[in-house]
C-alpha positions in Angstrom: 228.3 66.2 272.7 225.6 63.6 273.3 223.9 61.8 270.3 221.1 59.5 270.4 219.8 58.2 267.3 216.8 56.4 266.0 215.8 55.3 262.3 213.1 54.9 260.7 212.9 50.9 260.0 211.3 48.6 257.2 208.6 47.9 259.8 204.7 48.3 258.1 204.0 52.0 257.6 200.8 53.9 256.1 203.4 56.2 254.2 206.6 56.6 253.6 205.7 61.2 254.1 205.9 60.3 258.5 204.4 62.5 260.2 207.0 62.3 263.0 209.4 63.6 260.9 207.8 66.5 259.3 206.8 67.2 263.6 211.1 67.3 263.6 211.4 69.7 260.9 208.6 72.2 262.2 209.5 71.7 265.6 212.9 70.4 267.1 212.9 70.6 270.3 212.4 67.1 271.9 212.2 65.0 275.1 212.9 61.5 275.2 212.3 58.8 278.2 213.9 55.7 279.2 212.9 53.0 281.9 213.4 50.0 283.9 211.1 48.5 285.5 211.3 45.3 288.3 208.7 43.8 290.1 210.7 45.0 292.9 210.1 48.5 293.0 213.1 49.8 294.9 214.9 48.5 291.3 212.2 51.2 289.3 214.8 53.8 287.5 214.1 56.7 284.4 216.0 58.9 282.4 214.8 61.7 280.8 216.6 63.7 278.0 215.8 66.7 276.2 217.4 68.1 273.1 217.4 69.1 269.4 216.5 66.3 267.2 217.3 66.5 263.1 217.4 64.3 260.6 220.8 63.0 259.6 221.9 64.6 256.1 225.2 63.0 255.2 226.2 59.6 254.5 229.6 59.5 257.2 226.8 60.3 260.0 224.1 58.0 258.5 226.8 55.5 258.4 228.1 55.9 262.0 224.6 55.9 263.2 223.2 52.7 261.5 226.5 51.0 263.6 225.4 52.3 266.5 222.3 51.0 265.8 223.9 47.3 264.4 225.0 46.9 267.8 222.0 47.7 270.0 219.4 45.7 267.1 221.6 43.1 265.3 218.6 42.3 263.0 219.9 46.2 261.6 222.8 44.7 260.4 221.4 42.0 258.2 218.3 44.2 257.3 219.2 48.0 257.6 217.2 51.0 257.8 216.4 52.4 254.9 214.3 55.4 256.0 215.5 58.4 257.1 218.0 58.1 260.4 216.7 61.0 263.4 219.7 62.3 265.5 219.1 63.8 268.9 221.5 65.9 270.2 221.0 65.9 273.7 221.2 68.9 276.1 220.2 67.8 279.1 219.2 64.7 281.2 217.9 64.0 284.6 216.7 61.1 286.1 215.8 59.2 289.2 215.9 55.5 290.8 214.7 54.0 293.5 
């Protein structure tokens, strides 16, 4: 199975009570896109994924994740996360280029 994941950073926030996760826990069911864009448009690309997103509960997956996420955002790995960590596990994707 796919998994994407995304955390919830030390980044200012109004509150610590997000209303994007509380939208997770009512609602699950989410789409995610991706993009490149080049001035030279026959280099334009997307992807779009939808899937059932959660919020991580146990420290091996929480662990895994924030590596994932070490090796996309270095800054993670002298600064982790320390918010709640999203997993998304993807269903479906499409996409096109041009």
């Amino acid at each position: 199975a796919r998994v994407a994941y995304w955390a919830v950073d030390r980044k200012p926030k109004r509150s610590t009570d997000l209303q994007r996760i509380r939208n997770i826990e009512e609602n699950p069911a989410v789409e995610f896109v991706v993009d490149g864009y080049e001035e030279d448009w026959e280099r334009l690309w997307w992807v779009r994924c939808s899937g059932t997103a959660r919020v991580v509960d146990t420290d091996a997956e929480r662990r895994s994740a924030l590596h994932e996420l070490e090796e996309k955002y270095p800054q993670y790995a002298i600064d982790p996360p320390d918010g709640p960590v999203v997993a998304i596990d993807i269903e479906t994707c499409e996409g096109w280029e041009g």
